[in-house]
C-alpha positions as CSV (number, residue, x, y, z in Angstrom):
1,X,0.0,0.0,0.0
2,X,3.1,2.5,1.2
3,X,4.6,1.7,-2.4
4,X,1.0,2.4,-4.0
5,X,1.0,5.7,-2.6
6,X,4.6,6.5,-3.5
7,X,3.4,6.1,-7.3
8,X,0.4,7.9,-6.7
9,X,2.8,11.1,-5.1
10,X,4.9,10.9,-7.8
11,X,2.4,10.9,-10.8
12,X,0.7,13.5,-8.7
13,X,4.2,15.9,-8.0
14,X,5.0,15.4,-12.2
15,X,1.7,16.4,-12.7
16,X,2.2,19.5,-10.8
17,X,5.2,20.6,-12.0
18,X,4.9,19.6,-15.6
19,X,7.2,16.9,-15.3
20,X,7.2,13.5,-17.4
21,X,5.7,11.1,-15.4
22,X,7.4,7.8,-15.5
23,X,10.8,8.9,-14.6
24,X,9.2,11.4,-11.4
25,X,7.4,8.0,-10.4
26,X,10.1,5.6,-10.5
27,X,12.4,8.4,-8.6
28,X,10.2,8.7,-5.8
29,X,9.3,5.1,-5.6
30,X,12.8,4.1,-5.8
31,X,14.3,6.3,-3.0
32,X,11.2,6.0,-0.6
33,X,11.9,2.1,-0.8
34,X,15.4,3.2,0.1
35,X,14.2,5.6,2.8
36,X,12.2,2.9,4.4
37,X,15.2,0.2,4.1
38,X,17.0,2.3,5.8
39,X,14.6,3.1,8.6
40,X,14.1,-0.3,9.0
41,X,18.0,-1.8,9.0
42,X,18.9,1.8,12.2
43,X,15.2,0.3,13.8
44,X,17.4,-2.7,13.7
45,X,20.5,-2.1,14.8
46,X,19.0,-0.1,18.4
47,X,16.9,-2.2,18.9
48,X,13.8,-0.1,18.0
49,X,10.3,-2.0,17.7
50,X,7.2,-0.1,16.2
């Protein structure tokens, strides 16, 4: 569902700013799947439960 919602922001942000659409959708999904890997792996490594 997260990753849904990444494509939806990032049809919706090319949209907005005039942008090509595939290549602002990819971006965003892309580095929020990297933003939450890396939430995930320092959640990890202290020990941090949610």
């Amino acid at each position: 569902m997260t990753v849904l919602a990444l494509v939806v922001l990032g049809a919706l942000g090319a949209y907005a700013g005039g942008a090509p659409k595939g290549p602002a959708m990819l971006r965003v999904v892309v580095w929020g799947i990297f933003a939450m890997a890396v939430s995930a792996l320092l959640g990890r490594l202290f020990g941090v439960v949610v």
